[in-house]
KOLVEXBA-794037 format. One line per field, with one value per atom (N, C-alpha, C, O, CB): residue number from 1; atom name; x, y, z. Coordinates in nm, 3 decimals. Glycine has a CB too. Layout:
BEGIN
i = NUM	... $
at = CA	... $
px = X	... $
py = Y	... $
pz = Z	... $
***
This chain:
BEGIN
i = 1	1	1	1	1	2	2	2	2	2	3	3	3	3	3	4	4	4	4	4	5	5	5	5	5	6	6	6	6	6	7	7	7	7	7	8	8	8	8	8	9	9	9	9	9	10	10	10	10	10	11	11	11	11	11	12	12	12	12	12	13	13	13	13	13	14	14	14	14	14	15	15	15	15	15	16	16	16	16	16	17	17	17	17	17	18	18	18	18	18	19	19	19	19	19	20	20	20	20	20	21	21	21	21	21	22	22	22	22	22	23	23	23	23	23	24	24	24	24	24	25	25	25	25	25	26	26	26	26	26	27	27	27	27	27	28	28	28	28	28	29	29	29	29	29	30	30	30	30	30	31	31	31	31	31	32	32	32	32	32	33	33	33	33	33	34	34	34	34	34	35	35	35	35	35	36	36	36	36	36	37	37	37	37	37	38	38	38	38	38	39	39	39	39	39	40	40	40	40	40	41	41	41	41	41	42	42	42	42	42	43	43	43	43	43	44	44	44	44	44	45	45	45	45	45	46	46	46	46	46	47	47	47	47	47	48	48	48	48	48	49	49	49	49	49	50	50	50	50	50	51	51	51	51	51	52	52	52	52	52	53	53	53	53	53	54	54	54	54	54	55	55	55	55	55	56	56	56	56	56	57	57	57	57	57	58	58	58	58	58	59	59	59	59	59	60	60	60	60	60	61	61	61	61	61	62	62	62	62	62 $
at = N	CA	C	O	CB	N	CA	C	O	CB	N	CA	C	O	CB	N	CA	C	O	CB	N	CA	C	O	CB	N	CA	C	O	CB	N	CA	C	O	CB	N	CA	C	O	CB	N	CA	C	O	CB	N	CA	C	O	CB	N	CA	C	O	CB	N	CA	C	O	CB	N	CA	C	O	CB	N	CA	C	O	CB	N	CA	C	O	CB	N	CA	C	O	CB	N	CA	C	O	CB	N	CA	C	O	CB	N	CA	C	O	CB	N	CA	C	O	CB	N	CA	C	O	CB	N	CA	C	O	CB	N	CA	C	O	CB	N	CA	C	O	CB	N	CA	C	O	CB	N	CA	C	O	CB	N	CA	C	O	CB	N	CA	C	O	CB	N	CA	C	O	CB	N	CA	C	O	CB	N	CA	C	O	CB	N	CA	C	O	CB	N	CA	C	O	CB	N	CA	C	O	CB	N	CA	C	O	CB	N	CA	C	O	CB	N	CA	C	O	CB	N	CA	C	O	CB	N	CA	C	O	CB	N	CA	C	O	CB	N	CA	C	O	CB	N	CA	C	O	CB	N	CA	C	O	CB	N	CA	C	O	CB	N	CA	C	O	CB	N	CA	C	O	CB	N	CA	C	O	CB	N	CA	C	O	CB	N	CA	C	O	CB	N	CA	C	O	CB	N	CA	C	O	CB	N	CA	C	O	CB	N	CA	C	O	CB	N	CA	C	O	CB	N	CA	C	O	CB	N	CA	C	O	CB	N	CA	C	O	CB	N	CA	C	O	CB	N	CA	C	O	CB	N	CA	C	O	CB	N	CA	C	O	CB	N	CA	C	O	CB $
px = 8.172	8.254	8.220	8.197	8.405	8.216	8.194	8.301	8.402	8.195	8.268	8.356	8.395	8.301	8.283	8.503	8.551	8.491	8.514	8.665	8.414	8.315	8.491	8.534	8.172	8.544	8.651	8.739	8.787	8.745	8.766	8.865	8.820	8.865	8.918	8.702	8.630	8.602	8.576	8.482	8.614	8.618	8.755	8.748	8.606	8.879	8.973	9.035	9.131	9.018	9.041	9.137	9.063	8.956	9.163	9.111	9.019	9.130	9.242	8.861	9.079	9.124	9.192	9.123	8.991	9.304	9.351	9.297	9.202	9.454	9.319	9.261	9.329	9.289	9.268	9.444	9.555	9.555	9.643	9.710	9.482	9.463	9.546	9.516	9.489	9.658	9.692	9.557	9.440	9.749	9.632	9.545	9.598	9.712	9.502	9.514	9.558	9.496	9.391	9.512	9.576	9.544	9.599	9.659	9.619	9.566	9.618	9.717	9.644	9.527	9.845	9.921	9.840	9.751	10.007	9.938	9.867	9.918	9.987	9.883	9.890	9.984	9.931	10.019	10.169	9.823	9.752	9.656	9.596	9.713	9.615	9.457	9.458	9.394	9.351	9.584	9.621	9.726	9.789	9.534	9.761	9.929	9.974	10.053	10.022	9.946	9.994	10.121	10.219	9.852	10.104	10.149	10.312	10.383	10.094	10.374	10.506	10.562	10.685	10.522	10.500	10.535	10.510	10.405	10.483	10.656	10.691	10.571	10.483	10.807	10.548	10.485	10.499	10.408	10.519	10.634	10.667	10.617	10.551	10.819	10.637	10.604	10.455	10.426	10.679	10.351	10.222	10.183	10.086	10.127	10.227	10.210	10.246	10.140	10.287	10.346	10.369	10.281	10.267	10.504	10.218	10.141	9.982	9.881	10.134	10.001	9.827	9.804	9.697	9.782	9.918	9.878	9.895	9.952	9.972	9.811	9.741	9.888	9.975	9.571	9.917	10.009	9.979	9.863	10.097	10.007	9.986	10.026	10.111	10.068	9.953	9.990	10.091	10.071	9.899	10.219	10.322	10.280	10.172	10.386	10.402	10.360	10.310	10.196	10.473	10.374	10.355	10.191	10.127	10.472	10.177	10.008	9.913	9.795	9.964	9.937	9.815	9.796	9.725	9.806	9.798	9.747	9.653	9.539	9.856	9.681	9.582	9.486	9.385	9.631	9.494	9.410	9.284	9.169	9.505	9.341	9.233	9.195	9.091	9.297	9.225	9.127	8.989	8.874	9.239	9.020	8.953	8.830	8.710	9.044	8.906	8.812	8.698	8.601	8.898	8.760	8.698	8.739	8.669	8.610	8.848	8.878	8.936	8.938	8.949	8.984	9.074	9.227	9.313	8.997 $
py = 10.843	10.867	11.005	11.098	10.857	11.019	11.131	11.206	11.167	11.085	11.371	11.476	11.481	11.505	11.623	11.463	11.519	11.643	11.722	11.529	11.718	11.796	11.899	11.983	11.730	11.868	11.966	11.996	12.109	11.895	11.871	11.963	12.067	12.167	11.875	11.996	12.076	12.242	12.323	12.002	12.267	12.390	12.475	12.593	12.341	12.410	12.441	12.421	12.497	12.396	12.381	12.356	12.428	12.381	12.178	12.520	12.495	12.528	12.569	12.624	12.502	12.475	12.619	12.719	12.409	12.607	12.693	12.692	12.614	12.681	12.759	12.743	12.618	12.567	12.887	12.602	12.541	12.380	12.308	12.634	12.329	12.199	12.215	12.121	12.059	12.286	12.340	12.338	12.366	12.482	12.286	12.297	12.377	12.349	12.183	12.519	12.622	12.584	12.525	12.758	12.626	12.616	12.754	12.844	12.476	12.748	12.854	12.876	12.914	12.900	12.872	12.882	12.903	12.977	12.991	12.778	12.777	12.878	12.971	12.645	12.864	12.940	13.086	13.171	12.924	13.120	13.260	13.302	13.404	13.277	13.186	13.220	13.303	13.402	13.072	13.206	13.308	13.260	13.174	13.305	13.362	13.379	13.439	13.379	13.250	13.544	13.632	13.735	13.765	13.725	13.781	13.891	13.870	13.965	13.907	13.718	13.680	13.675	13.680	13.556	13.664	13.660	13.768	13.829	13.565	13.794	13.906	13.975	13.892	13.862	14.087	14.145	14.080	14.056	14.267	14.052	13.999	13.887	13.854	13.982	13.786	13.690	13.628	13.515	13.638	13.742	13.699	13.776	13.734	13.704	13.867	13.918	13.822	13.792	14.039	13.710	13.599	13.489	13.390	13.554	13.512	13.348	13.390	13.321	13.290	13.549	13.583	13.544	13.519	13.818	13.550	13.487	13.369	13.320	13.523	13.301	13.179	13.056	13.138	13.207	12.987	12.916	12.800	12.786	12.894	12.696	12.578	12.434	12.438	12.591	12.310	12.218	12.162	12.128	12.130	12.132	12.011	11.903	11.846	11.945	11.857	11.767	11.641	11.596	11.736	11.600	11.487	11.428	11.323	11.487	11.578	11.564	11.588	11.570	11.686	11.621	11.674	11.569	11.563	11.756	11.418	11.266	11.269	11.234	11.141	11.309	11.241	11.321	11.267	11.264	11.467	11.563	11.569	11.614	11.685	11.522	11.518	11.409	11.391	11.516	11.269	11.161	11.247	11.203	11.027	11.343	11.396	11.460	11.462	11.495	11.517	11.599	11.527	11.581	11.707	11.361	11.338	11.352	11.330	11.398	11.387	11.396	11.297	11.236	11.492	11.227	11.146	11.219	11.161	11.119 $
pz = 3.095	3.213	3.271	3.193	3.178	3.373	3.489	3.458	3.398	3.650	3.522	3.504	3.671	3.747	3.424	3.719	3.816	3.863	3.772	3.793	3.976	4.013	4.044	3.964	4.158	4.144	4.215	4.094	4.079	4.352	3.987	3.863	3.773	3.718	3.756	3.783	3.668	3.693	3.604	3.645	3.828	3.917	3.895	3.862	4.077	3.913	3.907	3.773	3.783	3.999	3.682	3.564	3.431	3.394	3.540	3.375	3.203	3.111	3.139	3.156	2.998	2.870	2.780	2.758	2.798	2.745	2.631	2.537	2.536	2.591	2.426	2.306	2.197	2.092	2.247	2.280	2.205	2.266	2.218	2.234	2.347	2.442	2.538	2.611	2.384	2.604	2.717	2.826	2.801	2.681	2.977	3.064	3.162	3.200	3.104	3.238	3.281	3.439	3.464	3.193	3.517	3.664	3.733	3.674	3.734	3.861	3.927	4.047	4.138	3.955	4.093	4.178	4.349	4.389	4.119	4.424	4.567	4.651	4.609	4.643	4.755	4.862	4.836	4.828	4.833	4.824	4.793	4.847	4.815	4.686	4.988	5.011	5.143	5.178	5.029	5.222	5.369	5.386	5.324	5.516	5.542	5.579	5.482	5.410	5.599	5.456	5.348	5.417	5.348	5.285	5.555	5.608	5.585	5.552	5.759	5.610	5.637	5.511	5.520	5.712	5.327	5.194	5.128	5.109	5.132	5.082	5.011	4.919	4.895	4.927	4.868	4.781	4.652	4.571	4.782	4.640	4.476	4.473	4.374	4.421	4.593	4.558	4.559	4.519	4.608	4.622	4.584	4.477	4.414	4.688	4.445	4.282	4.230	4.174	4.218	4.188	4.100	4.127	4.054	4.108	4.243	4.276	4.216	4.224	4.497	4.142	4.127	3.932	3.876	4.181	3.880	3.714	3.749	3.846	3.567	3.615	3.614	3.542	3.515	3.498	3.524	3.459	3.399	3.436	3.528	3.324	3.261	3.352	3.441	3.132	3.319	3.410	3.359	3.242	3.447	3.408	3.355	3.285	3.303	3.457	3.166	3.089	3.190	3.174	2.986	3.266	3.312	3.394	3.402	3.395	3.446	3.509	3.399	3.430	3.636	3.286	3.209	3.202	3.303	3.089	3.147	3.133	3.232	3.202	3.156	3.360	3.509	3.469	3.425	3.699	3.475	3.486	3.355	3.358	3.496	3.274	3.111	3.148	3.085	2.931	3.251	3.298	3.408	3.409	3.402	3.474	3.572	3.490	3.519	3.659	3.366	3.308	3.194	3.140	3.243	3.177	3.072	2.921	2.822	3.093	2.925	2.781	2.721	2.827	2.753	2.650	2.570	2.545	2.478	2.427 $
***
């Protein structure tokens, strides 16, 4: 099975099988959102239980 080209860009792996992604809303229109709140949109966070199933299909994993 094929690796998803665009996930495989965006998603990688913990050490622990956690899958780490990165918060949207960060690229523009910045001027009108708070300081705090693009300081919180700049660490990385984990995907919800419920998408990691789709997303480890994207990636190929079992």
């Amino acid at each position: 099975m094929k690796t998803n080209s665009g996930s495989k860009k965006r998603f990688s792996l913990t050490g622990t099988g956690k899958i780490k992604r990165k918060h949207a809303y960060k690229s523009h229109i910045l001027t009108k959102k708070s300081t705090k709140r693009k300081r919180n949109l700049t660490y990385s966070t984990t995907v919800s239980k419920p998408d990691e199933k789709n997303i480890k299909l994207l990636l190929a994993m079992k």
